[in-house]
PyMOL Python script that loads the backbone (N, CA, C, O; Angstrom):
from pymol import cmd

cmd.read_pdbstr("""\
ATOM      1  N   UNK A   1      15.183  28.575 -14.563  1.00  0.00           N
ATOM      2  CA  UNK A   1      13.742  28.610 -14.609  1.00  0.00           C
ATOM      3  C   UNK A   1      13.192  29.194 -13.324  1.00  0.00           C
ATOM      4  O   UNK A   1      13.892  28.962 -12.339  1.00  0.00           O
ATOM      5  N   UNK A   2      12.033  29.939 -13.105  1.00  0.00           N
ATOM      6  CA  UNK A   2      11.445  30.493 -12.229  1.00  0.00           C
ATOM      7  C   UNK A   2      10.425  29.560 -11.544  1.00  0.00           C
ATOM      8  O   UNK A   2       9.444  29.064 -12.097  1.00  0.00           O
ATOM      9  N   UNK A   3      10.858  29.369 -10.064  1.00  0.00           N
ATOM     10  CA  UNK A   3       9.337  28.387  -9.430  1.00  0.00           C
ATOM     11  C   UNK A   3       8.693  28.903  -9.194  1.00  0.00           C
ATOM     12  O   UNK A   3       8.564  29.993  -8.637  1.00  0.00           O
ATOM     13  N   UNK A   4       7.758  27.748  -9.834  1.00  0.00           N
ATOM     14  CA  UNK A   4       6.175  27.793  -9.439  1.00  0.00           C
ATOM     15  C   UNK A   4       5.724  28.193  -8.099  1.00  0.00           C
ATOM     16  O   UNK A   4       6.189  27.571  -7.144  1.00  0.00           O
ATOM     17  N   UNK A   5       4.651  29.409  -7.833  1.00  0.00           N
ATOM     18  CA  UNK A   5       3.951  29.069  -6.517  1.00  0.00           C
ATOM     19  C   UNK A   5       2.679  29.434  -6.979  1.00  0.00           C
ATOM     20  O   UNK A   5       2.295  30.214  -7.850  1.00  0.00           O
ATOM     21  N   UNK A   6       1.910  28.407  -5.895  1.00  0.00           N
ATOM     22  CA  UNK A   6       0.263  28.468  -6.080  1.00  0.00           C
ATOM     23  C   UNK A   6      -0.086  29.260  -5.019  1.00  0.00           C
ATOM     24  O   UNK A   6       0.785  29.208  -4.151  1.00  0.00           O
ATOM     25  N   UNK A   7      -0.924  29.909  -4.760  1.00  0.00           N
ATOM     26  CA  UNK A   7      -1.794  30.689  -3.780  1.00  0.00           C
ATOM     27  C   UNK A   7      -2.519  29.851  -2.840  1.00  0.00           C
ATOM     28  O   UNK A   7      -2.591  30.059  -1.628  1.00  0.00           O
ATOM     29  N   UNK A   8      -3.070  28.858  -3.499  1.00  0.00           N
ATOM     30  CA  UNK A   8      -3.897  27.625  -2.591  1.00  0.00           C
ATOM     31  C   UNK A   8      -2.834  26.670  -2.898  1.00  0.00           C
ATOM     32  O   UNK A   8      -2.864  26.342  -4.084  1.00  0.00           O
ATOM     33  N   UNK A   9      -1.550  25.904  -1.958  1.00  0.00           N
ATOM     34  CA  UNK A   9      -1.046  25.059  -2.048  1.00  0.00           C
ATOM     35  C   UNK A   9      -1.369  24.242  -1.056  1.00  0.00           C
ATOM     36  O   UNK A   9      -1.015  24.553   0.082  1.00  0.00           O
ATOM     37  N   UNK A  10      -2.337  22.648  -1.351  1.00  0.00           N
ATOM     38  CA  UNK A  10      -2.475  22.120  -0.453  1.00  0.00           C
ATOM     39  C   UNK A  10      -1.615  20.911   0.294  1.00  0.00           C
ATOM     40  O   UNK A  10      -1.073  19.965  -0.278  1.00  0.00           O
ATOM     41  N   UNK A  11      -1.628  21.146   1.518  1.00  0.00           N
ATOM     42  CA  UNK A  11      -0.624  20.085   2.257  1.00  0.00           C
ATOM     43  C   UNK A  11      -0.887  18.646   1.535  1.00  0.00           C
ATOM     44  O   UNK A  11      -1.994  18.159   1.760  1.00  0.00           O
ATOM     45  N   UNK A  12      -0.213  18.081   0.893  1.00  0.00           N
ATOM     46  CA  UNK A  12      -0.430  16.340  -0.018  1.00  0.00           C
ATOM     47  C   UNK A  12       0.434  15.632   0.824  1.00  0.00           C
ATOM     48  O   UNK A  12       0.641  14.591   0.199  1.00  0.00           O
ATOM     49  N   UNK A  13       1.218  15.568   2.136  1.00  0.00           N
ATOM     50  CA  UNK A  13       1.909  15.223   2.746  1.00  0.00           C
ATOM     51  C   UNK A  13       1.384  13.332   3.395  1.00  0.00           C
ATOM     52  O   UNK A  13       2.131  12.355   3.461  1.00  0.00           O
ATOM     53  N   UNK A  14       0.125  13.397   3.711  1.00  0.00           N
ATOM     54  CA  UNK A  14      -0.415  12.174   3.942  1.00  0.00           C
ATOM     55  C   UNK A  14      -0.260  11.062   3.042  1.00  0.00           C
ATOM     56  O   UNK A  14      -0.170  11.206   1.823  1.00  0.00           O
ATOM     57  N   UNK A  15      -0.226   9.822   3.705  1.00  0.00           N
ATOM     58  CA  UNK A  15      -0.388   8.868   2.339  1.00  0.00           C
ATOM     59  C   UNK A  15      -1.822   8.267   1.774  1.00  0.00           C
ATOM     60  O   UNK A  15      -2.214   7.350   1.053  1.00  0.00           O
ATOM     61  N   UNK A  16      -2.417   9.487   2.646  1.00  0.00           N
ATOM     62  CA  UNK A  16      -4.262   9.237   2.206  1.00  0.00           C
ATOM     63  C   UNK A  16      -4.135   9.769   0.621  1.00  0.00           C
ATOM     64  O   UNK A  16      -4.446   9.304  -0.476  1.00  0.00           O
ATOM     65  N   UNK A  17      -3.468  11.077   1.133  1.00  0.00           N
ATOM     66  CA  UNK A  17      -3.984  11.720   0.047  1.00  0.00           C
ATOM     67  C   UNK A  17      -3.132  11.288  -1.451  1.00  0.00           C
ATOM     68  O   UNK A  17      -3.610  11.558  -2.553  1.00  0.00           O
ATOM     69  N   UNK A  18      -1.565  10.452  -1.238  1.00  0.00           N
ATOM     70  CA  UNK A  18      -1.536   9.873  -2.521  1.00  0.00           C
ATOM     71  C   UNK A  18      -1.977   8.998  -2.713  1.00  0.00           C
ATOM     72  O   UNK A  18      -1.932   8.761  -3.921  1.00  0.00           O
ATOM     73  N   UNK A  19      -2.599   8.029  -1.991  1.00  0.00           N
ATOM     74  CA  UNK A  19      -3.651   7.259  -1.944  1.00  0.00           C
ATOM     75  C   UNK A  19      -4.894   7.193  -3.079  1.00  0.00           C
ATOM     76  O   UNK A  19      -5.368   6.242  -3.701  1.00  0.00           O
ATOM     77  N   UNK A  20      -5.218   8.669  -3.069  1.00  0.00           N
ATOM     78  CA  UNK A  20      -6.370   8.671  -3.343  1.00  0.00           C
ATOM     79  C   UNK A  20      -6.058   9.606  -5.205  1.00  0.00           C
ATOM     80  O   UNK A  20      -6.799   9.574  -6.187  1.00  0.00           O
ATOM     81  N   UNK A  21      -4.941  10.196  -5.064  1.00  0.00           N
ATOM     82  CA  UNK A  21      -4.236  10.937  -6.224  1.00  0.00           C
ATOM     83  C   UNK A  21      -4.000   9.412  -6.914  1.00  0.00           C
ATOM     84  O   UNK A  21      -4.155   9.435  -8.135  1.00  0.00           O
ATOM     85  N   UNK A  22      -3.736   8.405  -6.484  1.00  0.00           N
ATOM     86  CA  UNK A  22      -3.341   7.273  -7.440  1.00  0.00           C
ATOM     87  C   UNK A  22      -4.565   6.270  -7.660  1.00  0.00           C
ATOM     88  O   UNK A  22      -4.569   5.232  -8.322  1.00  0.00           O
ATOM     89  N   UNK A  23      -5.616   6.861  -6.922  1.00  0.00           N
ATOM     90  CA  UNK A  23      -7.111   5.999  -7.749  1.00  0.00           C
ATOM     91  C   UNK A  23      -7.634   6.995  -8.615  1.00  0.00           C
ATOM     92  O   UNK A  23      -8.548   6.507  -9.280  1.00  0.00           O
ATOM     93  N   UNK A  24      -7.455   8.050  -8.850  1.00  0.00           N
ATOM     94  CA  UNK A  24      -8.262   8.875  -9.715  1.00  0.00           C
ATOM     95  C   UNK A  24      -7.444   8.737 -10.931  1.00  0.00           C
ATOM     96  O   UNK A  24      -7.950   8.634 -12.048  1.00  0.00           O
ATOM     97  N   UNK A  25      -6.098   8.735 -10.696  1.00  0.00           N
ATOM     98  CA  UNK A  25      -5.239   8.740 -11.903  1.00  0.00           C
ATOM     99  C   UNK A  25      -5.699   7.049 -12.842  1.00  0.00           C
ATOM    100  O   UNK A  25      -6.012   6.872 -14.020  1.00  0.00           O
ATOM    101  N   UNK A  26      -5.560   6.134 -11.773  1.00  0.00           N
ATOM    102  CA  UNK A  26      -5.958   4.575 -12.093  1.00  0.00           C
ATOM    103  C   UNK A  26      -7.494   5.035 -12.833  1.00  0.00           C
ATOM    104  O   UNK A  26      -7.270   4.906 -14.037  1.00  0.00           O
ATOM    105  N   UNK A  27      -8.907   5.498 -12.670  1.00  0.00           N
ATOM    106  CA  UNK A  27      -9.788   5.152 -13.149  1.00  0.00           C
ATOM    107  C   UNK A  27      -9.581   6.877 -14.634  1.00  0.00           C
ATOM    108  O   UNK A  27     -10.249   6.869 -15.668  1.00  0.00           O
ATOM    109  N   UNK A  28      -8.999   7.556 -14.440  1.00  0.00           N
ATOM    110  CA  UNK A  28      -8.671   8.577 -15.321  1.00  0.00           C
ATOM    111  C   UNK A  28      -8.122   7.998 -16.572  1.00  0.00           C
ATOM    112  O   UNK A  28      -8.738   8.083 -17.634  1.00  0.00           O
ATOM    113  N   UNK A  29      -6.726   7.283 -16.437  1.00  0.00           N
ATOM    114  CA  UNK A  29      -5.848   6.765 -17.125  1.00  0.00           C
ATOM    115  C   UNK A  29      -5.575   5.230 -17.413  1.00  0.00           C
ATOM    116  O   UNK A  29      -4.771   4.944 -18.300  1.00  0.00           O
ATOM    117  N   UNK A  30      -6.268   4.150 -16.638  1.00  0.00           N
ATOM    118  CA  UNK A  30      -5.917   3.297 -17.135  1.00  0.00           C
ATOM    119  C   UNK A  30      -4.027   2.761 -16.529  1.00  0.00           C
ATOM    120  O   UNK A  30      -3.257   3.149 -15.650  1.00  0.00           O
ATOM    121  N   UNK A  31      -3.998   1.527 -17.800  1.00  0.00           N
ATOM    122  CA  UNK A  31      -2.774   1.688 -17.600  1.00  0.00           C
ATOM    123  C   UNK A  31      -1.293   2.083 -17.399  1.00  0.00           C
ATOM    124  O   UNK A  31      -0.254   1.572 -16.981  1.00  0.00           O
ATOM    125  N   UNK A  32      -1.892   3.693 -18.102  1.00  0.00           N
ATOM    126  CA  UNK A  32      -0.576   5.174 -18.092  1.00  0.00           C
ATOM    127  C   UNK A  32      -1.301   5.943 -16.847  1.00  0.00           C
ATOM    128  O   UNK A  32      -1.447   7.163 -16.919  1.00  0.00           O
ATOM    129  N   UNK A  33      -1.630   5.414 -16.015  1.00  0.00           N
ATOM    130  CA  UNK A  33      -1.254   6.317 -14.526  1.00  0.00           C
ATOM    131  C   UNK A  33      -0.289   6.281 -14.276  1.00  0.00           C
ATOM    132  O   UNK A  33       0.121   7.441 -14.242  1.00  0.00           O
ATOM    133  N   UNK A  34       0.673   5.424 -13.976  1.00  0.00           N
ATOM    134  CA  UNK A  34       2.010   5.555 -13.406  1.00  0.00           C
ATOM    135  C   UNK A  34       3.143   6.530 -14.576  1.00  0.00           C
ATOM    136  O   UNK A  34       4.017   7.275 -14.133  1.00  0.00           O
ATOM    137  N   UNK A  35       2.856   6.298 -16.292  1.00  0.00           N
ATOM    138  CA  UNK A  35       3.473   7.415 -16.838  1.00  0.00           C
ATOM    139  C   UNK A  35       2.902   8.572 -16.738  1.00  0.00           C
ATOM    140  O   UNK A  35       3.530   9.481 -17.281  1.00  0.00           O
ATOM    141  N   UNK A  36       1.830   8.886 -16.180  1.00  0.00           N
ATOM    142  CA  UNK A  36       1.030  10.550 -16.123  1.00  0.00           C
ATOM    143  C   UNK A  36       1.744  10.528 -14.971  1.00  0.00           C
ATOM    144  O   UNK A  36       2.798  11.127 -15.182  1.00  0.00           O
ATOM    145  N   UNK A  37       1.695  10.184 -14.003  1.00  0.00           N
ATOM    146  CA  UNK A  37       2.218  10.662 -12.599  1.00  0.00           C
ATOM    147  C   UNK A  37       3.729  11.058 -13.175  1.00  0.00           C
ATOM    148  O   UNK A  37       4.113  12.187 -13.479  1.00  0.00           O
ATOM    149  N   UNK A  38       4.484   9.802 -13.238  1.00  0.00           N
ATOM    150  CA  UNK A  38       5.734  10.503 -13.466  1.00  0.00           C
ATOM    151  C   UNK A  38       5.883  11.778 -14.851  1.00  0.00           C
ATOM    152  O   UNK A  38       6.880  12.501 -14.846  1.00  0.00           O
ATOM    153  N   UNK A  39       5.337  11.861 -15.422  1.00  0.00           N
ATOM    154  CA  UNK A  39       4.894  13.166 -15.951  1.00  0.00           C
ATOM    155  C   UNK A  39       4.811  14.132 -15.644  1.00  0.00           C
ATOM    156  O   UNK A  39       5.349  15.128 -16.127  1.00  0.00           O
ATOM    157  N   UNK A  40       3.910  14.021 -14.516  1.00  0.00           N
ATOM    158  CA  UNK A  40       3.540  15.274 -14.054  1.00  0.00           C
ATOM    159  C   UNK A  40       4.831  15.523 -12.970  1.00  0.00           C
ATOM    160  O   UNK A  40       5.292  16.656 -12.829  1.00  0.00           O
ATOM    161  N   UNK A  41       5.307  14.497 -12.307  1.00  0.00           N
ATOM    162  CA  UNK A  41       6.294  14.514 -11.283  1.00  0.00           C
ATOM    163  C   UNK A  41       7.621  15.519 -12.104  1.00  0.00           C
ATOM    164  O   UNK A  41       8.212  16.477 -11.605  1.00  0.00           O
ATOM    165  N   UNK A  42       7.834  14.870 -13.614  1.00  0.00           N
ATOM    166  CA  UNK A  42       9.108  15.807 -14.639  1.00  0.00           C
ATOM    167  C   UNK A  42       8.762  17.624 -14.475  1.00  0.00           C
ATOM    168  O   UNK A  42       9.522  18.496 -14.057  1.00  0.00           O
ATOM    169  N   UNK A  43       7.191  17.765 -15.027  1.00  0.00           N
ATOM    170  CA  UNK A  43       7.251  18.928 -15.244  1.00  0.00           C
ATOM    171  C   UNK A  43       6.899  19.903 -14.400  1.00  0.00           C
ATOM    172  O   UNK A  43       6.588  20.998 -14.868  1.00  0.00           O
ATOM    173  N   UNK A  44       6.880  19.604 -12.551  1.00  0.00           N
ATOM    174  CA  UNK A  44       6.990  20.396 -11.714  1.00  0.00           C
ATOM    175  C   UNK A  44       8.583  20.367 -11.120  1.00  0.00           C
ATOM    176  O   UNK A  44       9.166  21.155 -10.376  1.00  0.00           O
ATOM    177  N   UNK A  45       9.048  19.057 -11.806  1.00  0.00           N
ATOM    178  CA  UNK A  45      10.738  19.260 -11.568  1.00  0.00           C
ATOM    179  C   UNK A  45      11.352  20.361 -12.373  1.00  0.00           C
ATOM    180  O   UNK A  45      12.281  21.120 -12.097  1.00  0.00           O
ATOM    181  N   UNK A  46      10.724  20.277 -13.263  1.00  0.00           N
ATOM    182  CA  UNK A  46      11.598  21.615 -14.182  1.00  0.00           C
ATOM    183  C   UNK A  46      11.088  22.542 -14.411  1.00  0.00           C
ATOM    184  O   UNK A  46      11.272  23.255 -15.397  1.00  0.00           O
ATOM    185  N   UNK A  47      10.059  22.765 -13.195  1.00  0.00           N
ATOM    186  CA  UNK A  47       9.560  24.128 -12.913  1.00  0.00           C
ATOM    187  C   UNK A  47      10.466  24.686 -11.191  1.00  0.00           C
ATOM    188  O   UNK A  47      10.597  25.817 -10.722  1.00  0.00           O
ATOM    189  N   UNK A  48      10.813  23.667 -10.790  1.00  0.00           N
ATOM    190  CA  UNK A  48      11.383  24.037  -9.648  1.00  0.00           C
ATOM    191  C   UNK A  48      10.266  24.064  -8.388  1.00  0.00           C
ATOM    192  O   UNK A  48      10.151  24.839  -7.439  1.00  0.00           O
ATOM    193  N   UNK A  49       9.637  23.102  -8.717  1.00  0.00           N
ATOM    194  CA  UNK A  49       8.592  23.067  -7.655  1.00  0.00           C
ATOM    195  C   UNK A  49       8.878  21.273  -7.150  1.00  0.00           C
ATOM    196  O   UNK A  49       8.212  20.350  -7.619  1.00  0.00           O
ATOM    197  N   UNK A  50       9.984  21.092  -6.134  1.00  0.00           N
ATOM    198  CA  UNK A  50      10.188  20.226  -5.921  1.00  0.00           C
ATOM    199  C   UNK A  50       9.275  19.528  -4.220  1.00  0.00           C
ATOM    200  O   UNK A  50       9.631  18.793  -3.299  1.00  0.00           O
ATOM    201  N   UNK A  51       8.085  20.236  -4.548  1.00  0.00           N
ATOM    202  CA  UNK A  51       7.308  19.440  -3.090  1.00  0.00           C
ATOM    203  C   UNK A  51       6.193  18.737  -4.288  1.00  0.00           C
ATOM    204  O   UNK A  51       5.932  17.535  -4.329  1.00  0.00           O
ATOM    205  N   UNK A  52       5.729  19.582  -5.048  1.00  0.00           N
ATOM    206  CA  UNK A  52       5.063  18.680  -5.716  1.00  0.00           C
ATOM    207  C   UNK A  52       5.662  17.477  -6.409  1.00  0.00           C
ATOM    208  O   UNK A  52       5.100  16.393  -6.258  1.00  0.00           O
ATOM    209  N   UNK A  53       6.823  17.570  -7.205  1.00  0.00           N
ATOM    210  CA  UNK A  53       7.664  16.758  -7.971  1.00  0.00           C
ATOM    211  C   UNK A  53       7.784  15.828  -6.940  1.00  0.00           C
ATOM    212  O   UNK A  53       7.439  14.755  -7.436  1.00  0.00           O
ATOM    213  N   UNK A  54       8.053  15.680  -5.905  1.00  0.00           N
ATOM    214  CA  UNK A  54       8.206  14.579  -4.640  1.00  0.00           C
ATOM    215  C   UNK A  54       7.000  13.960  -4.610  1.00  0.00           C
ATOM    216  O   UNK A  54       6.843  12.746  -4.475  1.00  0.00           O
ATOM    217  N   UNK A  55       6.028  14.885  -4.752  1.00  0.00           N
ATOM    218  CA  UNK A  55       4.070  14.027  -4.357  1.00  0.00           C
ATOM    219  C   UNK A  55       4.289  13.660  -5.015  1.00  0.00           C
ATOM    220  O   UNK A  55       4.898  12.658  -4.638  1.00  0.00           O
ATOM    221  N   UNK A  56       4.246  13.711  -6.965  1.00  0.00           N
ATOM    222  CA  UNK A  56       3.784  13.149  -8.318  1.00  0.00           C
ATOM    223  C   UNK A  56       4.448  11.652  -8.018  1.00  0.00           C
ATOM    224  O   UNK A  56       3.704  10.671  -8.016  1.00  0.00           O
ATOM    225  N   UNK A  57       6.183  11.482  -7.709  1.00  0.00           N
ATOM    226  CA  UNK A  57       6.838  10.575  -7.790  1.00  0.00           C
ATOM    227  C   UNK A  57       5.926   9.435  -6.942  1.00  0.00           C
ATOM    228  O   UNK A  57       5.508   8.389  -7.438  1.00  0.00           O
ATOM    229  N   UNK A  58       5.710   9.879  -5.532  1.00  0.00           N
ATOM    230  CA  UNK A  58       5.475   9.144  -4.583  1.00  0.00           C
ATOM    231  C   UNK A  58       4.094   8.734  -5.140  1.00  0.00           C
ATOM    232  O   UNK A  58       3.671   7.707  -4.609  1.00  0.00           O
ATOM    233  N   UNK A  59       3.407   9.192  -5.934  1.00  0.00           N
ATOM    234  CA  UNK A  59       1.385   9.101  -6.298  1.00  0.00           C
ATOM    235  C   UNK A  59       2.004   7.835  -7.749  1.00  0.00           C
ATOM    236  O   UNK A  59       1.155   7.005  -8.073  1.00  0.00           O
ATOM    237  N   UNK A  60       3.245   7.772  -8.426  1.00  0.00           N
ATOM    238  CA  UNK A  60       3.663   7.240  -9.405  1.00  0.00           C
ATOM    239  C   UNK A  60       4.022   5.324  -9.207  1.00  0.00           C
ATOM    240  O   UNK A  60       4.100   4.356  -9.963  1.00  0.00           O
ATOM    241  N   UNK A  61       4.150   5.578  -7.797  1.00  0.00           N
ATOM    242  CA  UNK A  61       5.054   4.527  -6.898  1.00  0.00           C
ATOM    243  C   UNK A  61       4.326   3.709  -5.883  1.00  0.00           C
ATOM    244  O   UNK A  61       4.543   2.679  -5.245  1.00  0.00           O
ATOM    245  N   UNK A  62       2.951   4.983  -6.049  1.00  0.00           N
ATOM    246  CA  UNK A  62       1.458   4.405  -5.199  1.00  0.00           C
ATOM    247  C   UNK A  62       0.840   3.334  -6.413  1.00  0.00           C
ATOM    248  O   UNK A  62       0.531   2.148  -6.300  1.00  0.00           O
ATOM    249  N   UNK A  63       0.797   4.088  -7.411  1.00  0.00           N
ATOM    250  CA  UNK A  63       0.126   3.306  -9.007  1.00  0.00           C
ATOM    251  C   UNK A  63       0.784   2.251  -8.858  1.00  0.00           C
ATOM    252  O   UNK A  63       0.112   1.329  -8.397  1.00  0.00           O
ATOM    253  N   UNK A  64       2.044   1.978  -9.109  1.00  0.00           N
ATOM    254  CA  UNK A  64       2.794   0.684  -9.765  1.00  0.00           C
ATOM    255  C   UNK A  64       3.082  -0.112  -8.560  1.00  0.00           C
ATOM    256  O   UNK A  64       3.753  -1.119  -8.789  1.00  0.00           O
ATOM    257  N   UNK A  65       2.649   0.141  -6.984  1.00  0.00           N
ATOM    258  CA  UNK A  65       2.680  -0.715  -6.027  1.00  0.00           C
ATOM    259  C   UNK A  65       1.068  -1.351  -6.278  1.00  0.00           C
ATOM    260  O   UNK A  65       0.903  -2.566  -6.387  1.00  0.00           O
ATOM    261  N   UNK A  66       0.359  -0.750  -6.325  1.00  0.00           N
ATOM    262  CA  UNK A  66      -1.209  -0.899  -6.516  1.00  0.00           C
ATOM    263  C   UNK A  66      -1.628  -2.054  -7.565  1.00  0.00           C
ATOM    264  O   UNK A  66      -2.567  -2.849  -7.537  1.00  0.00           O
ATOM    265  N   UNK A  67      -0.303  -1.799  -8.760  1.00  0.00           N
ATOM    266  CA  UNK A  67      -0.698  -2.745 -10.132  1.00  0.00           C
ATOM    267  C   UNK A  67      -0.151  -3.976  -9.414  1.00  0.00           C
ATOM    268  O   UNK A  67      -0.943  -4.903  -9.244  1.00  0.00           O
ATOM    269  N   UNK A  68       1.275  -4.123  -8.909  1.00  0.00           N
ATOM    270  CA  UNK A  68       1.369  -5.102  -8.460  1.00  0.00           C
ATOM    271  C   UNK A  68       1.073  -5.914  -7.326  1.00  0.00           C
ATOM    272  O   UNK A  68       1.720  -6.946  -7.148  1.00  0.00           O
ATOM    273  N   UNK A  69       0.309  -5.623  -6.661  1.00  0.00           N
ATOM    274  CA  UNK A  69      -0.624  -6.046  -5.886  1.00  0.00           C
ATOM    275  C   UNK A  69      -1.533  -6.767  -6.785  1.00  0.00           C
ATOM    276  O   UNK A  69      -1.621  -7.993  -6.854  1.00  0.00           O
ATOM    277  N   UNK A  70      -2.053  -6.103  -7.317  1.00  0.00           N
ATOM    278  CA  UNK A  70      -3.744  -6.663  -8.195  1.00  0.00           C
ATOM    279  C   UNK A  70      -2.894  -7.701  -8.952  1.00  0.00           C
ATOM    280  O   UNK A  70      -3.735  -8.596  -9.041  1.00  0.00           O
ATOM    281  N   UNK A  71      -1.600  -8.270  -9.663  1.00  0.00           N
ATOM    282  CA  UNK A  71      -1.403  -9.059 -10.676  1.00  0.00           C
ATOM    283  C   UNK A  71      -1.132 -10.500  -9.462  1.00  0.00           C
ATOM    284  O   UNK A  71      -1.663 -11.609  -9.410  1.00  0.00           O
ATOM    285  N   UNK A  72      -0.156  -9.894  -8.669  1.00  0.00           N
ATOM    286  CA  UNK A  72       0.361 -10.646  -7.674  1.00  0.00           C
ATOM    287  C   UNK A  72      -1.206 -11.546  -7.064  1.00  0.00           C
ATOM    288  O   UNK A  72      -1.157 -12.670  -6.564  1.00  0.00           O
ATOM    289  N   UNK A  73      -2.377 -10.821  -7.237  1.00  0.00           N
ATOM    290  CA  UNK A  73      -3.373 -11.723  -6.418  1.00  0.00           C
ATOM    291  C   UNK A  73      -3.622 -12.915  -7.315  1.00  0.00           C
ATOM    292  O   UNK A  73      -3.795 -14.059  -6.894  1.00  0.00           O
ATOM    293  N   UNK A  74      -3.626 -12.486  -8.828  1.00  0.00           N
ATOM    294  CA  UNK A  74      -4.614 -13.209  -9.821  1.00  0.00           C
ATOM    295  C   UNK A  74      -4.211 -14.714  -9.848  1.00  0.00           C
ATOM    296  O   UNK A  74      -4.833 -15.507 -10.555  1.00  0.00           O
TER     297      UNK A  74
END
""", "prot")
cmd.dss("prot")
cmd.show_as("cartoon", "prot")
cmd.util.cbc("prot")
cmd.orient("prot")
């Protein structure tokens, strides 16, 4: 397969910014944020775009630390 490149690829390297990739996904998706992330994490893997595939995982791992937090309080 041929990788992906974007023209505007922005640095996602912070943990602000999966931070903030895993509240949009949370009020987007509900309880399948963490399967959209890893979703999206598959199909830049098998595009060969493994910096994003690393963000998606890590934005996947932000979600399901996030859920368990919120259950863990109740």
């Amino acid at each position: 397969m041929q990788a992906t490149t974007y023209k505007n690829n922005p640095d996602m390297s912070d943990d602000d910014s999966r931070e903030i990739m895993a509240v949009i996904l949370e009020g987007r998706h509900g309880v399948f944020a963490a399967e959209v992330a890893d979703f999206m994490a598959s199909v830049h893997g098998r595009l060969g775009d493994v910096k994003r595939c690393t963000v998606w995982s890590d934005v996947a791992e932000v979600v399901r630390s996030r859920e368990s937090t919120r259950l863990s309080a109740q």
